[in-house]
C-alpha positions as CSV (number, residue, x, y, z in Angstrom):
1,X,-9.3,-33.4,5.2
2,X,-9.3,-31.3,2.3
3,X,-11.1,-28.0,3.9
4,X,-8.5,-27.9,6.0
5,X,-6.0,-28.1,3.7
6,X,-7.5,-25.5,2.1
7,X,-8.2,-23.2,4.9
8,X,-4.3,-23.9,5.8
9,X,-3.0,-22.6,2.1
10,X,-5.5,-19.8,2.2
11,X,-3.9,-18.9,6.2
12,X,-0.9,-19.5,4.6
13,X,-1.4,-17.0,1.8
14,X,-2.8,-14.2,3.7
15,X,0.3,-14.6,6.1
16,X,3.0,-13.9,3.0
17,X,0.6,-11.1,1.9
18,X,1.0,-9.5,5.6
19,X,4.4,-10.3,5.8
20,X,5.2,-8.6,2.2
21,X,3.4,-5.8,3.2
22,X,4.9,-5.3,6.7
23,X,8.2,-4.9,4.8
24,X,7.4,-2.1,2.4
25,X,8.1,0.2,4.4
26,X,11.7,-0.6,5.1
27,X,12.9,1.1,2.3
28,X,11.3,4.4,3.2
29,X,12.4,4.2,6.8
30,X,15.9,3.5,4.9
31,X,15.9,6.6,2.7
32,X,14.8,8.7,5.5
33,X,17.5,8.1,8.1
34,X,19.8,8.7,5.0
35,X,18.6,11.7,4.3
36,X,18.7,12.4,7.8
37,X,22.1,12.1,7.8
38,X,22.9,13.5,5.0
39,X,21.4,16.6,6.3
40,X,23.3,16.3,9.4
41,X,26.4,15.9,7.3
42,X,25.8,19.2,5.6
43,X,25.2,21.3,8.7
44,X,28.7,20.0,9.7
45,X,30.2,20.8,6.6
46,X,28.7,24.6,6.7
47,X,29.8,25.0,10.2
48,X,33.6,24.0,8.9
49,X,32.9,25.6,6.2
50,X,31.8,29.0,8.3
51,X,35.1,29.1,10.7
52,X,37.1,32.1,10.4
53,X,40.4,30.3,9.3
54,X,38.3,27.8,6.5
55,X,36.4,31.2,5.4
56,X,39.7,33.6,4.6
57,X,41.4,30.5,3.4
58,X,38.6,30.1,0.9
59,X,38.7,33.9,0.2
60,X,42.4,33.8,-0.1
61,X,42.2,31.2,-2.8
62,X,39.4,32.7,-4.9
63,X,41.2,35.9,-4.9
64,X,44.2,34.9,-6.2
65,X,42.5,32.6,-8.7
66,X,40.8,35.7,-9.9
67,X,43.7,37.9,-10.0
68,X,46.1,35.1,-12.2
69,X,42.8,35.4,-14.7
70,X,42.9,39.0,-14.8
């Protein structure tokens, strides 16, 4: 009775071991769809950013920031 007791708790052992070890990787699969869409996020933002009427908007407020300094 008390082998397999044993052989239960060391069964039992190597299965949180696996089990600890299957999830490890979560947090890496986690961080890389983040950056993934962070990345995606970005190109948007640069394409917006990149449109003629964002673009002389932009320019238009940097140049009259620059010319109230002056």
């Amino acid at each position: 009775m008390k082998s397999y007791r044993r052989l239960w708790q060391t069964l039992m052992g190597r299965r949180e071991k696996l089990g600890a070890k299957a999830q490890a990787g979560m947090t890496t699969a986690e961080y890389a769809v983040g950056t993934l869409a962070a990345c995606a996020f970005a190109a948007v933002l640069m394409a917006v950013v990149r449109s003629g009427a964002i673009k002389d908007a932009l320019t238009g407020l940097i140049t009259s920031a620059l010319s109230i300094a002056a």
